[in-house]
C-alpha positions in Angstrom: -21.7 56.4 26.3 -24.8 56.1 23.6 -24.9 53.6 21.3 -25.7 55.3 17.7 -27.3 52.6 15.2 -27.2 54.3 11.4 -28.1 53.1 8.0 -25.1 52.6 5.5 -25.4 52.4 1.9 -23.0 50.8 -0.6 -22.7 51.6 -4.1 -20.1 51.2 -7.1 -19.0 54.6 -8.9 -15.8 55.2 -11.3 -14.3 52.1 -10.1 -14.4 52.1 -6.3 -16.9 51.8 -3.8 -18.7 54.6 -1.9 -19.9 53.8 1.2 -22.7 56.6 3.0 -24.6 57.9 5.6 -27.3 59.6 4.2 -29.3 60.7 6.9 -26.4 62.5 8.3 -24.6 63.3 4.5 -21.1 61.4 5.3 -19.9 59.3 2.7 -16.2 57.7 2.0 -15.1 54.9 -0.2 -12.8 51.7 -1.2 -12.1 49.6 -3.1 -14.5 46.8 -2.3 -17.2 46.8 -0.5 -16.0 45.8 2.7 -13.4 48.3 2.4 -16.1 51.4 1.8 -17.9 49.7 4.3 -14.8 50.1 7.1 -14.0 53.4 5.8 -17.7 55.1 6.2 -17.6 53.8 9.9 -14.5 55.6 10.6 -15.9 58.6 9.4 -18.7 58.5 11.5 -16.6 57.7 14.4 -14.8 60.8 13.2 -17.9 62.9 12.8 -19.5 61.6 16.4 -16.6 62.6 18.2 -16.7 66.3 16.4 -20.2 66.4 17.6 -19.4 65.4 20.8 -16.7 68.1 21.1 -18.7 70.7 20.0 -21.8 69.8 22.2 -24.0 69.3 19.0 -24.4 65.7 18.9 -28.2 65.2 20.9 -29.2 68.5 18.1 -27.6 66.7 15.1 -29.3 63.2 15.7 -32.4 64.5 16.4 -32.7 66.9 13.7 -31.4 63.9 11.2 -34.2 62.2 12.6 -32.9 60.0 15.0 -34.2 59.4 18.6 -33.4 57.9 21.6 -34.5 54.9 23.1 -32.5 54.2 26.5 -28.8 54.7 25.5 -29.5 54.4 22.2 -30.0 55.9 19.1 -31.9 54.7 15.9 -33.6 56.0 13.1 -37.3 56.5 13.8 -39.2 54.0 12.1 -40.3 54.1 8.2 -44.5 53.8 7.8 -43.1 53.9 4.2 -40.1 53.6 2.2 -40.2 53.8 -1.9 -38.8 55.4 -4.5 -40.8 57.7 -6.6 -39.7 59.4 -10.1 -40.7 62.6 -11.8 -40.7 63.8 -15.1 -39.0 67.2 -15.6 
């Protein structure tokens, strides 16, 4: 079994906590942080396992830009990471 390593993002909205995946687009929420936190990992157990089921999880990592080093997966590696803004 592969180990999948996945960046998680925490952020406050309407009073909860959103917890997300954006690499792969899953999100879910709590009420604190720890609890979005928990939350979002069950739902990427959830989606794993549908991936797994359908045959589509090697396809879906690597076309979310994952890849795999031994038995594990990880995002490939950020030259640069920064936000940039434009005005419409």
């Amino acid at each position: 079994m592969a180990k999948i390593v996945f960046r998680t993002e925490i952020f406050a909205e309407d009073g909860c906590y959103v917890g997300i995946c954006p690499e792969l687009n899953v999100s879910s929420f709590g009420d604190t942080p720890d609890d979005a936190k928990g939350s979002l990992e069950e739902a990427m157990d959830a989606f794993f396992e549908e991936c797994r089921r359908m045959g589509t999880l090697n396809e879906v990592l690597e076309e979310s830009g994952f890849v795999r080093k031994g038995d594990t997966w990880k995002l490939r590696e950020r030259i640069i990471e920064s936000q940039t803004a434009s005005v419409l």
